[in-house]
C-alpha angles and dihedrals in degrees: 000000000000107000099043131013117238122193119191118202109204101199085043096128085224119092113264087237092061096039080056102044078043098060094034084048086053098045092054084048096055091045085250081118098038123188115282094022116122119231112232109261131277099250086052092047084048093035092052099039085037079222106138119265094251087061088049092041094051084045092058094040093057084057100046082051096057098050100251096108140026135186122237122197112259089001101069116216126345136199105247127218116284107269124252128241109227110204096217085184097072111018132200129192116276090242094060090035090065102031084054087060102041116259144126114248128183141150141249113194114220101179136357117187144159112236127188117228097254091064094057137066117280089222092050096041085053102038090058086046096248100122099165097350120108112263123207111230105218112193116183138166102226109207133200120200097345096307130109098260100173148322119253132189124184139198109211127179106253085216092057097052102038105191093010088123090054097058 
C-alpha cells in the first residue's frame, strides 16, 4: 500500500482486522491519512496485505463506526474531518462553538409551527417556562462546512419571539 505502511503480525494475539483499523486509526492520528484523502480499496488493501475482503471490510467498518472515515458513493472511503471536543461544563451557543473553530455554520429550517400546550410534553412545556402559553416548534438541519453536522429541534415560548412564525 502506497500511502501508509501496514505490518501485520500473524501470531499477534489481536484480530488482523483490528491490527489493520489500528494502523489506519493511527495513520489518520498522526495526519499520514489526512481529511479528504480516499483509502485504497478494499480489494488493494486485500490485495496488498493478501488478508480476505470481509477483514478488510470489518477494518474499515470499525473505522467508519468511530467517526474517522466515511464512504462516499462512487469515492470509496474517505478520511473524515478530526473530531471536536465539546466542553459540556461551560457551554457556549452552537453559533460561537463553530465559528471559534473555524468553521462556516448555517441553517436549514425543516419545520416552524405554532403548537398549543396540550401537543406538546408537560416537562418540556415547564422546563422552557410556557406553562399554558403556545410554543413555536422550531426543526433545522445545522450544517457545518457544508456538511450535514447535526438536527436540531427547539421549543420556544410564543410570547418571547413575537412574529417568529411568520418569518
Amino acid at each position: 500500500m502506497s500511502i501508509v505502511s501496514i505490518s501485520l503480525l500473524k501470531n499477534d494475539p489481536s484480530p488482523i482486522y483490528y491490527q489493520i483499523a489500528d494502523q489506519l486509526r493511527l495513520a489518520i492520528k498522526k495526519g499520514q491519512l489526512s481529511p479528504g484523502m480516499s483509502l485504497p480499496s478494499e480489494r488493494e488493501l486485500s490485495s496488498s496485505l493478501n488478508v480476505s475482503r470481509d477483514t478488510v471490510r470489518r477494518a474499515i467498518r470499525d473505522l467508519i463506526s468511530e467517526g474517522y472515515c466515511y464512504n462516499e458513493v462512487g469515492k470509496g472511503t474517505i478520511v473524515s474531518q478530526p473530531r471536536t471536543p465539546i466542553n459540556i461544563v461551560t457551554p457556549v451557543g452552537t453559533t460561537d462553538f463553530v465559528t471559534r473553530l473555524g468553521l462556516n455554520l448555517w441553517s436549514k429550517v425543516i419545520s416552524l409551527q405554532m403548537k398549543t400546550s396540550e401537543h406538546i410534553d408537560p416537562l418540556i412545556m415547564h422546563k422552557i417556562g410556557a406553562d399554558n402559553d403556545k410554543v413555536i416548534v422550531l426543526k433545522r438541519v445545522r450544517y457545518i462546512d457544508n456538511r450535514p453536522g447535526f438536527y436540531e429541534e427547539s421549543y420556544l415560548p410564543a410570547r418571547r419571539y413575537p412574529g417568529l412564525e411568520q418569518v
